[in-house]
Residue frames as qw, qx, qy, qz and C-alpha x, y, z in Angstrom:
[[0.503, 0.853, 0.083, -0.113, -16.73, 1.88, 20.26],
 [0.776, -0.101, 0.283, 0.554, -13.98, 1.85, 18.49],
 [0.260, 0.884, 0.159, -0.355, -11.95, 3.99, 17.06],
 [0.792, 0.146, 0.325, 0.496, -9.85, 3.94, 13.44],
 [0.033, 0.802, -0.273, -0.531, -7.32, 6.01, 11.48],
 [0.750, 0.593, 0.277, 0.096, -6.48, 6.03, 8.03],
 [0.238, -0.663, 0.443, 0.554, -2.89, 6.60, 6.50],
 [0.776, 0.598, 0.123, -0.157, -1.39, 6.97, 3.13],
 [0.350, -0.614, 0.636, 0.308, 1.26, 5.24, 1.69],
 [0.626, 0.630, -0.370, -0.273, 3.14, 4.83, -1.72],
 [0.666, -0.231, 0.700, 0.111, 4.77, 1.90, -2.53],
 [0.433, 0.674, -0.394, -0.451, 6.49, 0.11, -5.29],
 [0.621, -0.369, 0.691, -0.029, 7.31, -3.31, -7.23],
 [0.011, -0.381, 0.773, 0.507, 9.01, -5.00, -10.19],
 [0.139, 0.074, 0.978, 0.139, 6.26, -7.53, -10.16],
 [0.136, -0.512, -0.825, -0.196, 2.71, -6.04, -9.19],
 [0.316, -0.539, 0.080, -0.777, 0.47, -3.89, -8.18],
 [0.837, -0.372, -0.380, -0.130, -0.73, -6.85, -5.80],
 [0.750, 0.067, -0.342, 0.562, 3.05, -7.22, -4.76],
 [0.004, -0.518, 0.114, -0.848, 3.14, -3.02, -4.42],
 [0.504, -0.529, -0.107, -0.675, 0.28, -3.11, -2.02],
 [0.931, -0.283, -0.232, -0.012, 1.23, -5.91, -0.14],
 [0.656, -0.024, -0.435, 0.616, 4.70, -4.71, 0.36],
 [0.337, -0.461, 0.077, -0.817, 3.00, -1.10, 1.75],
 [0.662, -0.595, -0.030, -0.456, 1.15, -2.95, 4.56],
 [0.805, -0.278, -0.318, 0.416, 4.29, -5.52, 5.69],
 [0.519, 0.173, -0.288, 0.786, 5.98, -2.33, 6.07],
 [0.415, -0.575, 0.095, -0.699, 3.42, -0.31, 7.94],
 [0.857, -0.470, -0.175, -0.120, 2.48, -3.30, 10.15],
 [0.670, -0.037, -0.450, 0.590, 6.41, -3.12, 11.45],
 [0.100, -0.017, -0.417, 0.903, 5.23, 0.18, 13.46],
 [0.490, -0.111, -0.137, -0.854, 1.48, 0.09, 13.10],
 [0.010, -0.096, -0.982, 0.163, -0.62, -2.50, 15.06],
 [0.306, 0.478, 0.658, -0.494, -4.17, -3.18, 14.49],
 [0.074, 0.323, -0.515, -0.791, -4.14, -2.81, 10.96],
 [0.703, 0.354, 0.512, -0.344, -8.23, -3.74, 10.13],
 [0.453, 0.827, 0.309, -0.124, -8.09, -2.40, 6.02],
 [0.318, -0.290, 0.423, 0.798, -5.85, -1.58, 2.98],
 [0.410, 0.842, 0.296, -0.191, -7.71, 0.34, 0.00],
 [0.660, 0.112, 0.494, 0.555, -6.25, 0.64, -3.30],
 [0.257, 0.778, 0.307, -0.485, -6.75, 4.09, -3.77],
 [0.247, 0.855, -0.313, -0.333, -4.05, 4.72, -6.85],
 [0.896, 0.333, 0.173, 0.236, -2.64, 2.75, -9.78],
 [0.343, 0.890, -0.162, -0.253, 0.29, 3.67, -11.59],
 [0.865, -0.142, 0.302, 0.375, 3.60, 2.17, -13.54],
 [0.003, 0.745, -0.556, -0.369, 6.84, 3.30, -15.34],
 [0.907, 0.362, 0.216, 0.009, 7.84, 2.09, -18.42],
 [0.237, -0.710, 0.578, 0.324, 11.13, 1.21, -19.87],
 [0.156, 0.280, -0.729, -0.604, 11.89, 0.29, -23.29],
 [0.452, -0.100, -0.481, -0.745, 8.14, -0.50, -24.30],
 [0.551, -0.162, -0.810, 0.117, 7.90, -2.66, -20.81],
 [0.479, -0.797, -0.012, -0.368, 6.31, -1.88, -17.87],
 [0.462, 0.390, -0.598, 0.526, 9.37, -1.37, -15.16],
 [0.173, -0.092, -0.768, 0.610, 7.96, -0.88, -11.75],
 [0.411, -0.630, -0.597, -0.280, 4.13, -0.99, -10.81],
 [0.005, -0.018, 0.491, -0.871, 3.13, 1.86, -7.82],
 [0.358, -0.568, -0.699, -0.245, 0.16, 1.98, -5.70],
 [0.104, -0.323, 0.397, -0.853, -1.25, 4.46, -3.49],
 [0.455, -0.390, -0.786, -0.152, -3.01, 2.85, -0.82],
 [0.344, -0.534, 0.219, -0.740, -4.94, 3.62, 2.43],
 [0.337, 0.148, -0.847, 0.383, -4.33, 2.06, 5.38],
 [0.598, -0.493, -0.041, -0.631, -6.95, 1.74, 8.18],
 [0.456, -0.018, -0.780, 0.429, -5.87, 0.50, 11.71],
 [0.516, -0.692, -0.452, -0.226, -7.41, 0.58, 15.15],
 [0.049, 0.544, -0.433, 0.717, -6.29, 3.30, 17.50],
 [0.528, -0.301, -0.673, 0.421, -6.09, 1.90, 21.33]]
């Protein structure tokens, strides 16, 4: 049986939400191993002069606990 945890972490990027979420799990996976699952739980972006300026995502993480 296994067993998993779930963390939450914010994250940001100039380019994407794709980008946002992806850079949230290279940086968990540098101290988190066994990383099964990422869930996109939260959109959101900042705008600057009538442009969108930096795309955030709140994701959940889901790894396997040894």
């Amino acid at each position: 049986m296994a067993v998993l945890k779930v963390i939450e972490i914010l994250s940001n990027s100039d380019k994407s939400w794709e980008d946002a979420a992806a850079k949230a799990v290279a940086h968990a996976s540098k101290s988190v191993k066994n990383i099964k699952s990422v869930y996109m739980h939260e959109q959101s972006a900042t705008v600057k002069d009538g442009k969108i300026d930096q795309y955030r995502v709140n994701v959940k993480i889901t790894f396997e606990v040894n």
